[in-house]
MARLUM-740364 format. One record per atom (N, C-alpha, C, O): x, y, z. Coordinates in steps of 0.2 Angstrom, whole numbers, padded with zeros to 4 digits, always signed. Layout:
# residues N
XYZ...
# end
This chain:
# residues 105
-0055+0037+0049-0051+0043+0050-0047+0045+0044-0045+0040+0041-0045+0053+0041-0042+0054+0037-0036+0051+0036-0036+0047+0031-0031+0051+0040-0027+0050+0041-0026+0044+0039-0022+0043+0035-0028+0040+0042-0029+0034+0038-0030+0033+0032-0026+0028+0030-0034+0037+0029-0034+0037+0021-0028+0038+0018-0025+0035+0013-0025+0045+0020-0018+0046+0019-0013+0041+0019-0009+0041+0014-0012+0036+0023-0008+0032+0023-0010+0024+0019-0007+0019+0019-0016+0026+0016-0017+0019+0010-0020+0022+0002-0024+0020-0002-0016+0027+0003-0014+0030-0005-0013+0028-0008-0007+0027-0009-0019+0025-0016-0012+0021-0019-0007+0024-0024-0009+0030-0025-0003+0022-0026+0003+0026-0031-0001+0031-0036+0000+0037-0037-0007+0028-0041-0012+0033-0046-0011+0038-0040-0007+0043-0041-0015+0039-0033-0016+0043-0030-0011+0049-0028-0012+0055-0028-0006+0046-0026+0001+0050-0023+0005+0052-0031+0009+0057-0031+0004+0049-0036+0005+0052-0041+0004+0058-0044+0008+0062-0047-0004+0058-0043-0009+0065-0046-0008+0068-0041-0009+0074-0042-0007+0065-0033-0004+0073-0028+0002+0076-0031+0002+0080-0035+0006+0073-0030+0012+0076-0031+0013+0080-0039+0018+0083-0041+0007+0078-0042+0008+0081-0048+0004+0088-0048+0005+0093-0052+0001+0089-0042-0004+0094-0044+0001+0096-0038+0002+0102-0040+0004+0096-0034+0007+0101-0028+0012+0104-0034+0011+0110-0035+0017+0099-0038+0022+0102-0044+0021+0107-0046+0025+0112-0046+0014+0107-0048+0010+0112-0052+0010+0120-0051+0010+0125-0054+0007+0119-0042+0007+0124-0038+0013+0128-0036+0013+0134-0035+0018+0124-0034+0023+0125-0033+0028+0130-0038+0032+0135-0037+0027+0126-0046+0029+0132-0053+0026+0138-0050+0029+0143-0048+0018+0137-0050+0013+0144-0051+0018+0148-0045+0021+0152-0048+0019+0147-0041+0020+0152-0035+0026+0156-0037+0026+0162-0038+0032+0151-0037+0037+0151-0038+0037+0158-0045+0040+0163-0044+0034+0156-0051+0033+0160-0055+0030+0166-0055+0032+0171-0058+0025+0166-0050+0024+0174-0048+0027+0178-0044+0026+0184-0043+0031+0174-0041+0035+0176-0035+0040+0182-0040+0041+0188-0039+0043+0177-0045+0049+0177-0050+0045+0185-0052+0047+0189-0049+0039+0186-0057+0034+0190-0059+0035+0198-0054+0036+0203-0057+0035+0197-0048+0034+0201-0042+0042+0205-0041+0042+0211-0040+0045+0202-0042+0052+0202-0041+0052+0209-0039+0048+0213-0043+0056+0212-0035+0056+0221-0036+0051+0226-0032+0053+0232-0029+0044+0223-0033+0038+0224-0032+0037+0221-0024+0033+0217-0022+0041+0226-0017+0040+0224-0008+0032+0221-0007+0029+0216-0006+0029+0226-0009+0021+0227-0009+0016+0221-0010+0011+0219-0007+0018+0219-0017+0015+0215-0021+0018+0205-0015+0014+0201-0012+0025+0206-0016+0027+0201-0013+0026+0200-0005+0025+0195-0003+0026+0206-0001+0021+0203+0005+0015+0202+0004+0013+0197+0008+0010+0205+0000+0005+0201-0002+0004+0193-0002-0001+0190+0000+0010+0192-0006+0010+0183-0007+0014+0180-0002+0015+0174-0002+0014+0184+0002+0017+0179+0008+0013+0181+0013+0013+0178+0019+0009+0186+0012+0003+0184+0018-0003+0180+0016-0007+0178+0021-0004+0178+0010-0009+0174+0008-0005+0166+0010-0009+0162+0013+0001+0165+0009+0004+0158+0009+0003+0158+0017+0000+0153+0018+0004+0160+0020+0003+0161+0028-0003+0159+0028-0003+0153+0027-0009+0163+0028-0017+0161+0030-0020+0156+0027-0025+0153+0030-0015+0154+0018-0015+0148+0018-0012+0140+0022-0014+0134+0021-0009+0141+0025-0006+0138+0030-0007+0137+0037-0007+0133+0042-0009+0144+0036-0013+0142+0045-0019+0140+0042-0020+0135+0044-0023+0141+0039-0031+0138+0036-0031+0129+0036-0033+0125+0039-0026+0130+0033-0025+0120+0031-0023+0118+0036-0025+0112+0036-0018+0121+0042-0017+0116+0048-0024+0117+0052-0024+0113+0056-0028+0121+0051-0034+0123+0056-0038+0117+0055-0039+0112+0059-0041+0118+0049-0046+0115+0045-0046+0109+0043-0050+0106+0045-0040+0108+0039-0041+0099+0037-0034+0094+0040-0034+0088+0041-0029+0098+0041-0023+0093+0046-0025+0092+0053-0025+0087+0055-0027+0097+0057-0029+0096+0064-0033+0090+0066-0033+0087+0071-0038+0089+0060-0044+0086+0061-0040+0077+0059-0042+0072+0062-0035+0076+0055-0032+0072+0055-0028+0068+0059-0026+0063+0058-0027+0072+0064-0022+0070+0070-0020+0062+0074-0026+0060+0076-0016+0058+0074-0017+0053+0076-0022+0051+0083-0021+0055+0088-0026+0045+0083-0028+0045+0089-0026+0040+0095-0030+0039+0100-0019+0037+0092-0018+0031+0098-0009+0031+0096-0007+0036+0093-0006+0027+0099+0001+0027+0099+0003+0026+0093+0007+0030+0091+0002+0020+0087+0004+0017+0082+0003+0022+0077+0007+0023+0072-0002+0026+0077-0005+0032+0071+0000+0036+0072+0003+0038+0066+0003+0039+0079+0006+0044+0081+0014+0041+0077+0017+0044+0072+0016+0036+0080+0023+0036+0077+0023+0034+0070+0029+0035+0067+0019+0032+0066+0019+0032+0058+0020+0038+0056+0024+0039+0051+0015+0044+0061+0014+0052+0056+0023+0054+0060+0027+0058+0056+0025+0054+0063+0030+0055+0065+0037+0054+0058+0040+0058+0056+0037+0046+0057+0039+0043+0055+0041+0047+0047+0046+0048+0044+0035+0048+0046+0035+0050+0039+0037+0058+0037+0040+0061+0032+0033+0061+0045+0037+0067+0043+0045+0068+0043+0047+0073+0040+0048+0064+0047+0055+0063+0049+0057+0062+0041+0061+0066+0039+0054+0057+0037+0056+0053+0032+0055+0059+0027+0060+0062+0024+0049+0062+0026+0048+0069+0022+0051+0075+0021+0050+0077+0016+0055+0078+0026+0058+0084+0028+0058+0088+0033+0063+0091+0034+0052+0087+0038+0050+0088+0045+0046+0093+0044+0044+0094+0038+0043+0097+0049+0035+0099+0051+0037+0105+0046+0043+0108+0044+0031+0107+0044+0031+0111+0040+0030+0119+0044+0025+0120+0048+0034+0123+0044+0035+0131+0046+0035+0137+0041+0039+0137+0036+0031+0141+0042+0031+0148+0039+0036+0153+0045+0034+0155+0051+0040+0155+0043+0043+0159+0050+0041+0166+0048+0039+0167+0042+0040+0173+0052+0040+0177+0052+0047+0182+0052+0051+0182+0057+0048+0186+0047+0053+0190+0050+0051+0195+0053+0045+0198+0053+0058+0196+0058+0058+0200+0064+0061+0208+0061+0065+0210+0057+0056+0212+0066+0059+0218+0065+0065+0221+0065+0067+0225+0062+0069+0217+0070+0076+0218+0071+0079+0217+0066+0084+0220+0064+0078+0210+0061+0081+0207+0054+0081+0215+0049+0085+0218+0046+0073+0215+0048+0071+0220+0043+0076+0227+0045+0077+0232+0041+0078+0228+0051+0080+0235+0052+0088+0235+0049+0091+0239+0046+0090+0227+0051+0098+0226+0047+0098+0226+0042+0103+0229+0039+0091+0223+0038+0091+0225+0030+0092+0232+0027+0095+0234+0022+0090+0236+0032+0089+0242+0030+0096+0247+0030+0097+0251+0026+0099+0244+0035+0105+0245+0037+0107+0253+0043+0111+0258+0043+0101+0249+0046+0097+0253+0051+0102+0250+0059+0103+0244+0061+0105+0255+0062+0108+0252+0069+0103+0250+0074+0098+0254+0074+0103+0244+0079+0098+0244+0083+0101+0245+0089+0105+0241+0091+0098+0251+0095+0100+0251+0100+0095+0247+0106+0097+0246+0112
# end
């Protein structure tokens, strides 16, 4: 099972992830920085980061899923240990109209 594999990573291994997530992480962050000003351009990259994120929990986390009790509370464990589940939130129309400085009745 993947998931499995995930949890006997050896350190080279968890090293070059976390090196390449780093990496990813500058790039976004930097164009995000690049976009700055630019509504248009920046919802663009947050709907890609989205399709991105629903793809990957579709695609290759789903299929990873624990399949017995001791699996489940490791993956638990870890995300606890991690930061917890990962969320893209959407904003609400209601938020954007306060930006706007829009009343809502």
């Amino acid at each position: 099972m993947e998931h499995d594999h995930l949890l006997a990573q050896s350190d080279e291994e968890k090293r070059s992830l976390t090196h390449h997530l780093d990496m990813l992480d500058k790039t976004i962050w930097q164009l995000a920085h690049e976009l700055k000003g630019d509504g248009s351009s920046l919802l663009d990259l947050l709907r890609l980061l989205e399709k991105a994120h629903h793809h990957i929990r579709e695609e290759y986390f789903q299929p990873t899923l624990p399949e017995n009790r001791q699996q489940l509370y490791a993956l638990l464990r870890e995300i606890e240990a991690e930061g917890g589940w990962p969320y893209i939130p959407r904003m609400h129309i209601k938020k954007l109209l306060t930006y706007l400085g829009t009343e809502i009745k």
